[in-house]
C-alpha positions as CSV (number, residue, x, y, z in Angstrom):
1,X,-147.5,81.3,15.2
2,X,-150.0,79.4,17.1
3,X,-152.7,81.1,19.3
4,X,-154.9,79.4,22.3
5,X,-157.2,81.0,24.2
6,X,-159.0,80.2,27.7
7,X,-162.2,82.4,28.9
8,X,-162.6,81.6,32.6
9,X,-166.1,82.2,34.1
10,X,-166.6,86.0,35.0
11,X,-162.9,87.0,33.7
12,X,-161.1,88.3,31.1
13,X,-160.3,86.1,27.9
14,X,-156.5,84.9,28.3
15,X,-154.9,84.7,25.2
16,X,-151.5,82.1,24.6
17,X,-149.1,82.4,21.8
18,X,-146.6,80.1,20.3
19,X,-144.2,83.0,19.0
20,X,-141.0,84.5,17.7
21,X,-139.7,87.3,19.4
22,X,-141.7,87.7,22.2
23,X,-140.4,91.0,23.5
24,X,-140.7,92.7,20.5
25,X,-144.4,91.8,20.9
26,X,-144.6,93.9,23.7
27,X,-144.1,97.2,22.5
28,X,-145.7,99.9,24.6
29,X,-146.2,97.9,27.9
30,X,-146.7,99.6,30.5
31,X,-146.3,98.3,34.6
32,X,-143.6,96.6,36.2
33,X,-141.4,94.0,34.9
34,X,-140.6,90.6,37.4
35,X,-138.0,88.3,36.8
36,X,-135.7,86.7,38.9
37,X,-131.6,87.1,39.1
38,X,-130.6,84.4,36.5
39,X,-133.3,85.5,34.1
40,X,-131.7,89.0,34.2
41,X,-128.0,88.1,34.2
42,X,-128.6,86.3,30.6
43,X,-131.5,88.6,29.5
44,X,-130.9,91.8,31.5
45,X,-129.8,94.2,28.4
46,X,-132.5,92.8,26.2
47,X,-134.8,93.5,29.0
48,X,-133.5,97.1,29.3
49,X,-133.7,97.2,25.8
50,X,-137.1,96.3,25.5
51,X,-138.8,97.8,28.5
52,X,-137.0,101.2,28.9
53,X,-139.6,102.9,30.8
54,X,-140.4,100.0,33.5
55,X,-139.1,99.6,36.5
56,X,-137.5,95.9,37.1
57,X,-137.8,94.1,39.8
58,X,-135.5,90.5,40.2
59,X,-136.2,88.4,43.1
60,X,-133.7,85.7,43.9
61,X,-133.8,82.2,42.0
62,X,-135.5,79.0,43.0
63,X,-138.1,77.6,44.8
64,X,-136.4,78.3,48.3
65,X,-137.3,82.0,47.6
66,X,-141.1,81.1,46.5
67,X,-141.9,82.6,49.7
68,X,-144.5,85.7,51.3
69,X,-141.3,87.5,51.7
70,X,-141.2,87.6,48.2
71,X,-144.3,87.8,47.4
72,X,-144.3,91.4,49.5
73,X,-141.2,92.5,48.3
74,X,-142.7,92.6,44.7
75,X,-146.1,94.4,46.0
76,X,-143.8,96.4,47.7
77,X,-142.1,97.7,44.3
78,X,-145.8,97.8,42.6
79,X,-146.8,100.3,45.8
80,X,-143.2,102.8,44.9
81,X,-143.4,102.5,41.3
82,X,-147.2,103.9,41.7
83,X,-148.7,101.3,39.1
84,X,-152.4,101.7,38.9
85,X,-155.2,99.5,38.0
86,X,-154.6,99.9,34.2
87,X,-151.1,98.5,34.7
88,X,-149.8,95.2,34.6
89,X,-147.2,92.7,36.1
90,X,-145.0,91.3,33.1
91,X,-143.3,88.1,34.5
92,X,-140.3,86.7,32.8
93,X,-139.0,83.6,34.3
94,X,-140.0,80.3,34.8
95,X,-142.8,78.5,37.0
96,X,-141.4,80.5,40.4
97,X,-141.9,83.7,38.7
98,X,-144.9,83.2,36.8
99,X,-146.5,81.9,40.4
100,X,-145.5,84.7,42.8
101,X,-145.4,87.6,39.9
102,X,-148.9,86.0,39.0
103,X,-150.3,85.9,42.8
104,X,-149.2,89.4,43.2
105,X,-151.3,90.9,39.9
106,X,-154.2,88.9,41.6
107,X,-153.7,91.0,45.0
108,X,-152.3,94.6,44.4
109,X,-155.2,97.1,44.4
110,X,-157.5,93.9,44.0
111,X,-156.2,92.7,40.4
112,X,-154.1,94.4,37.9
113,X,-153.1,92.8,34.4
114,X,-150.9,89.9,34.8
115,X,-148.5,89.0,31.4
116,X,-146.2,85.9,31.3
117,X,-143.3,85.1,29.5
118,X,-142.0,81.8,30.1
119,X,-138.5,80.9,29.9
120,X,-138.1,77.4,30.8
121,X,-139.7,74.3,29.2
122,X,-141.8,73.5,32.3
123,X,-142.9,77.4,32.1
124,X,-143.5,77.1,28.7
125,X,-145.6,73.5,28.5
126,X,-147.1,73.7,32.0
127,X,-147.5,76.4,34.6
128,X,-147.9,79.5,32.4
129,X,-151.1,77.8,31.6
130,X,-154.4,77.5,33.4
131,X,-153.8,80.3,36.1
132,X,-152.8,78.4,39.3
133,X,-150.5,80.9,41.2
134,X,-149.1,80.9,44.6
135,X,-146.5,81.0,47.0
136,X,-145.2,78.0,49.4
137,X,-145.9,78.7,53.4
138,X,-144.9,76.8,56.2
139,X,-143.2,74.3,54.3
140,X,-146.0,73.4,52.0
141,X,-145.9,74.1,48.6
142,X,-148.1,76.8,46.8
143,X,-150.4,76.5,49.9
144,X,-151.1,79.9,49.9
145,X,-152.4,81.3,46.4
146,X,-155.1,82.1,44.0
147,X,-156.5,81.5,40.5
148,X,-155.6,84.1,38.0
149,X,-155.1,83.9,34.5
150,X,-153.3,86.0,32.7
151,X,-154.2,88.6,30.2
152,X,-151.3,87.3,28.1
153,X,-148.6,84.4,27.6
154,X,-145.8,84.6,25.2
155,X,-144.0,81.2,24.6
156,X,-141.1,81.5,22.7
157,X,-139.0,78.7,22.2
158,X,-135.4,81.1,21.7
159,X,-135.3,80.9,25.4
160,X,-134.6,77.1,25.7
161,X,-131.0,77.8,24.0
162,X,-130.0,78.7,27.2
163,X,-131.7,76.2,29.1
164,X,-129.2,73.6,31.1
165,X,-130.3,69.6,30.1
166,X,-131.8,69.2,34.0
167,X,-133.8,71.8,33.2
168,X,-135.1,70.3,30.2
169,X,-135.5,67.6,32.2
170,X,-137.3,69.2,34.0
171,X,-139.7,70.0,31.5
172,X,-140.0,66.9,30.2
173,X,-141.9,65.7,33.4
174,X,-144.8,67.5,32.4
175,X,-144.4,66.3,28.6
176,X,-144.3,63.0,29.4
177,X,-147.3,63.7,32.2
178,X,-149.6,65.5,29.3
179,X,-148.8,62.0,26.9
180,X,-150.2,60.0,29.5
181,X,-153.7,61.8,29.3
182,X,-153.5,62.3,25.4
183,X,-152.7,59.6,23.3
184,X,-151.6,61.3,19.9
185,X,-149.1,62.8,21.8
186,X,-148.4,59.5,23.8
187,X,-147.7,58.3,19.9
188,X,-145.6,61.2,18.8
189,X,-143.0,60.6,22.1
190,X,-142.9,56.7,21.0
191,X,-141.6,57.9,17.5
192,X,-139.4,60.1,19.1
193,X,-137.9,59.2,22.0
194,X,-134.3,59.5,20.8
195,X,-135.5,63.1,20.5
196,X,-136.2,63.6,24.0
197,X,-133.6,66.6,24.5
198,X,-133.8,68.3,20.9
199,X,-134.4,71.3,20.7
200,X,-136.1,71.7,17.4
201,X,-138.2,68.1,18.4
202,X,-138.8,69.8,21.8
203,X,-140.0,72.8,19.9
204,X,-142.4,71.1,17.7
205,X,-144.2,69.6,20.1
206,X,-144.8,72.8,22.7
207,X,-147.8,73.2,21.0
208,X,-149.7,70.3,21.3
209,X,-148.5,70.3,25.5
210,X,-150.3,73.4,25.6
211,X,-153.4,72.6,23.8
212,X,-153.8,70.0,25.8
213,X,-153.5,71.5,29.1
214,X,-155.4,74.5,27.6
215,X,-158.2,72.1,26.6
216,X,-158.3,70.9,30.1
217,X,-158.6,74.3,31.8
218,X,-161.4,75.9,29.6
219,X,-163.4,72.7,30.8
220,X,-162.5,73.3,34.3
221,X,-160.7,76.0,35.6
222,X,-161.1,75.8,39.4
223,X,-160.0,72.4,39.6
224,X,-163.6,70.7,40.4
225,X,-163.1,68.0,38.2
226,X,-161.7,67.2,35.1
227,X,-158.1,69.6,36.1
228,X,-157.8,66.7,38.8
229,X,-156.3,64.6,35.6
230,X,-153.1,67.0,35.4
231,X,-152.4,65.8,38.9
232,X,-151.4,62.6,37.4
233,X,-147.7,61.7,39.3
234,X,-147.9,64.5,41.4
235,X,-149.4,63.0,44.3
236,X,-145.9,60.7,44.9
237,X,-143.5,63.4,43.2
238,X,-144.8,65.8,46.0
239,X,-143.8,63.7,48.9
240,X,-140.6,62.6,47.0
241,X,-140.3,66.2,46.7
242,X,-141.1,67.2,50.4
243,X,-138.7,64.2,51.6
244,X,-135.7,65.4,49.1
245,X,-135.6,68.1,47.4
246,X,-132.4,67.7,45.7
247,X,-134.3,67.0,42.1
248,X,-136.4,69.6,40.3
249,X,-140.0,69.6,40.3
250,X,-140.5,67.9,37.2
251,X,-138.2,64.9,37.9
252,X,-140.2,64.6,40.7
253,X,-143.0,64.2,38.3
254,X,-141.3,61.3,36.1
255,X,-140.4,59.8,39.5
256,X,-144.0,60.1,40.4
257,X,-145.0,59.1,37.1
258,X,-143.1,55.7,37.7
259,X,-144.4,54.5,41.4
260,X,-148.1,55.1,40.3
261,X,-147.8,53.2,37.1
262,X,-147.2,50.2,38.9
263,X,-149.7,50.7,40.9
264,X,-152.1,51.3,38.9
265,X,-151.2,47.7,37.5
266,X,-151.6,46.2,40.4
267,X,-154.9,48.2,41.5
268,X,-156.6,48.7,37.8
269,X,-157.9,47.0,35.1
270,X,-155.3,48.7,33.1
271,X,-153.1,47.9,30.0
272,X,-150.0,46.6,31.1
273,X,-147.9,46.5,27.6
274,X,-149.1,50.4,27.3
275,X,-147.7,51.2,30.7
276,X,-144.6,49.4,30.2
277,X,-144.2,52.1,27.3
278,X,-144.8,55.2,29.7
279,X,-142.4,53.5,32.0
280,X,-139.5,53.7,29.6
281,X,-140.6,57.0,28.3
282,X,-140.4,58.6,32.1
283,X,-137.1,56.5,32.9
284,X,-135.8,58.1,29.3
285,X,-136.5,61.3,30.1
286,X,-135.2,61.1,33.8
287,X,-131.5,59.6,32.6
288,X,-129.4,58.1,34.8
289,X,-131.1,56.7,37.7
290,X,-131.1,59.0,40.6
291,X,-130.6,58.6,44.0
292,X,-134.4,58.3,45.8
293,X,-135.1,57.8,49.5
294,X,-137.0,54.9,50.9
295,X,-140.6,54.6,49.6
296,X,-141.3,54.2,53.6
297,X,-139.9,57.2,54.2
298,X,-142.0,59.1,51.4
299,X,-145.2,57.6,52.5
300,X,-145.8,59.5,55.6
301,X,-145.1,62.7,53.3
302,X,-148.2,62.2,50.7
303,X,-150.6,62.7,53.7
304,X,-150.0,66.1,53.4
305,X,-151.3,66.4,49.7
306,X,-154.3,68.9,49.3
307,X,-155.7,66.6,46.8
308,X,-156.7,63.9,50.1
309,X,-159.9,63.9,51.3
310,X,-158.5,62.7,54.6
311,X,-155.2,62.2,56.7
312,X,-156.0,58.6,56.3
313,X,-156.8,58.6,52.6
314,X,-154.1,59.1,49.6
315,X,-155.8,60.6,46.1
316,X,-154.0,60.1,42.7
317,X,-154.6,60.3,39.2
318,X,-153.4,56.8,37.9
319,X,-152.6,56.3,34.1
320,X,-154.1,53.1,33.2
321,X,-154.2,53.1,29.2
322,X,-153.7,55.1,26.2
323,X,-155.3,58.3,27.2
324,X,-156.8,57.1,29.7
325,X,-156.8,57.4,33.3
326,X,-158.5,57.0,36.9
327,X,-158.4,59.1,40.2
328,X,-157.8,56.1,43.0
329,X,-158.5,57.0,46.7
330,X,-156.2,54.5,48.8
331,X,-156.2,53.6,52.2
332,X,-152.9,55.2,53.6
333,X,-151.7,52.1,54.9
334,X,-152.0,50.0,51.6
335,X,-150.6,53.2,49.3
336,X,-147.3,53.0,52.2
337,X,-147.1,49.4,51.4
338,X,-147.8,49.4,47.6
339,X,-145.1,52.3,47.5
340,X,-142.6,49.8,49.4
341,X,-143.8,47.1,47.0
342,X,-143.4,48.6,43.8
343,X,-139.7,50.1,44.5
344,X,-137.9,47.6,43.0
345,X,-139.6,47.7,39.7
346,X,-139.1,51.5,39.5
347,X,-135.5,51.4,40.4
348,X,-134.5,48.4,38.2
C-alpha cells in the first residue's frame, strides 16, 4: 500500500491510497453513493454489498452528460436522502464522476465530505488528484466548477480488469503527459514501452503518476503557477477535442502531446533526439493513427482555452527536454500556421 497526501491552504488534509480492496476500506460510510450507469451494471451488487445503508445515485455515462442538469439531479438526491454536513459524497467512477460528484460535495449545504474512488486509468493517474472539479456549460468544458479536494481517494488497480484498451488509452495520455515533466518516469516508459497496455506494468507505475501530480499540487493548488505544467498538450488536445470529439480525452492529450513537440522544436532551444523519444512514446500509446481534422480547422478552436491571456494569444506548456519544460505565449496567427506546418510530421 502506498499513501500520499496533499494539505491545501485553509482545508482539510486529503489523503491518497494505492490499495487493495478499496470498498472493504470503507466500512461504516455514511452519505450518498455517485456512480454512473456502466460503473453500476459491472459493480452494482458489490456496491449494494458494500454500502447497504446508502442511497445510490447513477447518472448516465460520458462526458455528454457532464452537464448542470446533472450536477442538480445529484444535489437533488443529497436534498431527499437528507445528508447533513457530517456526510459525504462517495464517487465511484471515472474523471466525469469524480468532477460533477466532486463539484456537488463542494456546493450542497456549502461543503460536505467528498470520497473518490477511481475506476479508470485516467481517474486513477490524473483527475482524482489535485481537486479540480466541474461541469461543462455552454459547450466549454469544466467551465463552470470549483477547487475541492477530497477527504479521501482510493486507487485500486482491480478495477482496470474491466477496463476496454481505448480506455487505457485513454489513460495513457496522461502517463505519457506526467513523463514529459519527470524524467525518471520519462526513463521507466523507454524501458518499457512494449508494456504500454499491461496491466501489472500499468500497475506498477500508478504510483509514481500520482506522486508526481501530487507533488505538483501541494506546491500549487489553485493553479497560479507551477500546476500550469500539467497543462502540457492540453492546450491543442482541447481544440482537437472541441473540433472532434470522436476520441477520448486522453487521446486528445497524446494528439496534443504530438503538435506541441514540434513546436517546441521549432520555437525552443530544446533537445531534439529527447523529443523524438516522446514522439514515439505518444504515437505508441495512441496505436493506429487516427483520423484528425485539419490543423486549420482546430486553430480557431484553441482561442477558446482559459489558459490564454487573450483572444489573440495561444498559451501552452511545451516539453522541451528531459524533465523539462516551457510555457510559450504565441501569437494566434503564427500557432494557426505552426499547427498547419507541423501536421505532416505528426501524421507520418
Amino acid at each position: 500500500m502506498t499513501t500520499f497526501h496533499i494539505r491545501e491552504e485553509l482545508s482539510a488534509e486529503s489523503e491518497i491510497v494505492c490499495c487493495d480492496n478499496a470498498f472493504g476500506r470503507l466500512e461504516g460510510f455514511r452519505g450518498l453513493v455517485f456512480t454512473d450507469e456502466t460503473v453500476k451494471s459491472l459493480y452494482g451488487e458489490k456496491i449494494a454489498e458494500s454500502f447497504k445503508n446508502a442511497p445510490v445515485f447513477a447518472m448516465p455515462a460520458g462526458e455528454a452528460h457532464k452537464t448542470p442538469d446533472t450536477l442538480f439531479a445529484l444535489l437533488k438526491a443529497c436534498a431527499e436522502a437528507e445528508l447533513h454536513r457530517g456526510d459525504a459524497i462517495l464517487c465511484i467512477g471515472g474523471g466525469v464522476v469524480g468532477d460533477v460528484g466532486g463539484l456537488a460535495s463542494a456546493l450542497y449545504m456549502r461543503g460536505i465530505g467528498c470520497i473518490q474512488v477511481p475506476t479508470t486509468l485516467l481517474a486513477q493517474v490524473d483527475s482524482s488528484v489535485g481537486g479540480k472539479t466541474a461541469v461543462d456549460f455552454c459547450g466549454i468544458k469544466n467551465l463552470v466548477g470549483a477547487f475541492r479536494q477530497p477527504g479521501q481517494v482510493l486507487v485500486d488497480p482491480v478495477f482496470l480488469k474491466t477496463l476496454p484498451a481505448r480506455e487505457l488509452r485513454c489513460g495513457l495520455g496522461e502517463i505519457v503527459k506526467h513523463s514529459a515533466l519527470d524524467g525518471a518516469l520519462f526513463d521507466k516508459l523507454v524501458r518499457n514501452a512494449d508494456r504500454l497496455f499491461d496491466l501489472d506494468f500499468l500497475a506498477e507505475i500508478i504510483p509514481d503518476n500520482i506522486a508526481i501530480k501530487a507533488r505538483v499540487v501541494q506546491a500549487d493548488a489553485r493553479e497560479a503557477g507551477l500546476r500550469q505544467c500539467l497543462n502540457l498538450g492540453h492546450t491543442t488536445a482541447h481544440a482537437f477535442e472541441l473540433a472532434d470529439g470522436t476520441l477520448s480525452h486522453g487521446e486528445y492529450v497524446l494528439v496534443g502531446i504530438l503538435y506541441e513537440a514540434e513546436i517546441a522544436k521549432r520555437l525552443t532551444e530544446c533537445d531534439g533526439e529527447y523529443l523524438n523519444k516522446l514522439c514515439r512514446l505518444a504515437k505508441a500509446a495512441l496505436g493506429n493513427r487516427p483520423v484528425l481534422p485539419e490543423a486549420k480547422r482546430v486553430a480557431v478552436l484553441s482561442r477558446l482555452d482559459k489558459k490564454n491571456l487573450s483572444a489573440d494569444t495561444v498559451s501552452l506548456v511545451a516539453p522541451v527536454r528531459k524533465g523539462e519544460y516551457e510555457l510559450l505565449r504565441i501569437p494566434y496567427d503564427d500557432y494557426a500556421v505552426l499547427l498547419s506546418e507541423v501536421e505532416r510530421e505528426v501524421l507520418c
